[in-house]
C-alpha positions in Angstrom: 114.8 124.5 73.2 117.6 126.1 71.8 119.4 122.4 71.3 116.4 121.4 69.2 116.5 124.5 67.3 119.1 123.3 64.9 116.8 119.6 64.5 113.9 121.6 63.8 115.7 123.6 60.9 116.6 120.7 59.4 113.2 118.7 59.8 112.0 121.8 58.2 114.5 122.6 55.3 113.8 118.3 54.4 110.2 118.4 54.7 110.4 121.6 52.6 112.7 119.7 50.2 111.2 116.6 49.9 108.0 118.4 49.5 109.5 120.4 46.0 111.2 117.4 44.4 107.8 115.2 44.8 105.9 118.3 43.2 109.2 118.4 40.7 108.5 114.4 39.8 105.1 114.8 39.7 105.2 117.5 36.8 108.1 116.1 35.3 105.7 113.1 34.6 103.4 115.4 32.3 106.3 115.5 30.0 105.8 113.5 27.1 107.8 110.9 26.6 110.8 111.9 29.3 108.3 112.0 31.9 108.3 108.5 33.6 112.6 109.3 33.4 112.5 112.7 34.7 110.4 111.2 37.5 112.2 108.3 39.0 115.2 110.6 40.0 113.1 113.5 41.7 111.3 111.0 43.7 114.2 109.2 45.0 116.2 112.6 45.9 112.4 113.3 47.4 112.7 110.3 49.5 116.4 111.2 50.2 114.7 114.4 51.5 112.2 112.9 54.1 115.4 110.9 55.3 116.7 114.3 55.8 113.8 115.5 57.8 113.8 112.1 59.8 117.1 113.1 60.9 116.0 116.1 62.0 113.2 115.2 64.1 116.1 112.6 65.7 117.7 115.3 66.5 115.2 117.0 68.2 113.7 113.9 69.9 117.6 114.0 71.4 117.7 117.1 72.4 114.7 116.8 74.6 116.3 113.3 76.1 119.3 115.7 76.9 116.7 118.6 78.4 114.9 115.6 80.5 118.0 114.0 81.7 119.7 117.1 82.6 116.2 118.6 84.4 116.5 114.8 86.3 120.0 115.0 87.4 119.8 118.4 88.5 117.1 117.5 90.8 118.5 114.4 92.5 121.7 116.0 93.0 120.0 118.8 94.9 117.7 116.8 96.9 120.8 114.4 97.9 123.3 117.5 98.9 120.3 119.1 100.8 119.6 115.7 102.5 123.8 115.0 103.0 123.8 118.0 104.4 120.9 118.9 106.4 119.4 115.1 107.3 122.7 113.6 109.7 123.3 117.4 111.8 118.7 116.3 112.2 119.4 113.1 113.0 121.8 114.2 115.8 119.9 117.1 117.2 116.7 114.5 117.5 119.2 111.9 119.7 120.2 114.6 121.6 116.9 116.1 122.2 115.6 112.5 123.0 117.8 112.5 125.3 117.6 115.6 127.2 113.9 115.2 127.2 114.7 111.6 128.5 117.0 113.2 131.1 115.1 115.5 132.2 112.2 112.9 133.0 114.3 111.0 135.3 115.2 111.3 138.6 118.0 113.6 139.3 118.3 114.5 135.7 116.9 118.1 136.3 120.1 118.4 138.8 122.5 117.5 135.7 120.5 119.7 133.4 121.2 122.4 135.7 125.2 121.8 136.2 125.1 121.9 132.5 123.6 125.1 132.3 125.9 126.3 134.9 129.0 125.1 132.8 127.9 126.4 129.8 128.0 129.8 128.6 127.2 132.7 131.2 125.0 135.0 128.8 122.4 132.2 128.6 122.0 132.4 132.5 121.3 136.0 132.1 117.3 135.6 132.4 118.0 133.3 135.6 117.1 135.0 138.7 120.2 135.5 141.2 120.0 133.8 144.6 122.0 134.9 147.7 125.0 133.8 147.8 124.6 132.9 144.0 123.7 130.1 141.7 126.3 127.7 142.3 125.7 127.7 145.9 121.9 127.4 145.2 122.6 124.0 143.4 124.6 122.8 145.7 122.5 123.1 148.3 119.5 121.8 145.9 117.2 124.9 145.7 114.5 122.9 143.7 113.7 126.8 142.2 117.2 127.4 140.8 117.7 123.9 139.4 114.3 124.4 137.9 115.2 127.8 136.5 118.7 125.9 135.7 117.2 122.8 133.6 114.8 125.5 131.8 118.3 127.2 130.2 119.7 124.2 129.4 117.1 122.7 127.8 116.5 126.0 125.9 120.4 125.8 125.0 119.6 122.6 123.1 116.9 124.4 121.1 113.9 122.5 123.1 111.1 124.0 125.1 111.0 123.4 128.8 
């Protein structure tokens, strides 16, 4: 709007011009004898005028290409940094979520989900209930409870529900 501002003032001030030197020719033709040679160079600066006013309305017909353009490009570039940015980090959680789930599905996959929750951090096996002699020694000797428990936390680790 503002860019068009300056356009419009001087669609206006033409307009405005070429209106006062057509009214100017016209009653410079009522004056005997001068009139048809008063007239001819009012009407051409007139004319001159609405050129003037053309201009203007260029202008402000560029201005709003400039607006439109700029709107445009703001969008794409936003929608392409969000999707460089947020789509491949997506793209890898899926894979690896596939193929957890996958893992988990197979046979002795529940055992490997476990020894990855027991290598991973110790806070997340905080909600894991303690067997004697202690978790490690509860997957060793394949408590099916414990790995259960086990494969639960790691597959809540990787943001999935068990």
């Amino acid at each position: 709007m503002l860019l068009a501002e300056p356009g419009r003032q001087v669609k206006d001030a033409g307009g405005s011009l070429a209106s006062g030197l057509g009214d100017a020719g016209n009653a410079a033709s009522n004056v005997p004898l001068v009139g048809g040679i008063l007239k001819k160079p009012l009407q051409s600066a007139a004319e001159a005028s609405s050129g003037l006013s053309d201009a203007g309305q260029s202008m402000q017909d560029v201005a709003g290409r400039i607006a439109n353009l700029t709107t445009f490009a703001l969008i794409v570039i936003s929608v392409l940094f969000v999707l460089v940015m947020w789509l491949p980090p997506r793209v890898r959680w899926v894979r690896r979520s596939a193929l957890l789930q996958g893992l988990r599905d197979a046979p002795g996959g529940a055992d490997l989900l476990a020894l990855r929750a027991l290598t991973g951090p110790v806070k997340a096996l905080a909600g894991v209930s303690l067997p004697p002699g202690g978790l490690a020694d509860a997957w060793r000797r394949r408590d099916e409870q414990v790995i259960d428990e086990l494969s639960r936390v790691a597959l809540g680790q990787a943001g999935l529900r068990p």
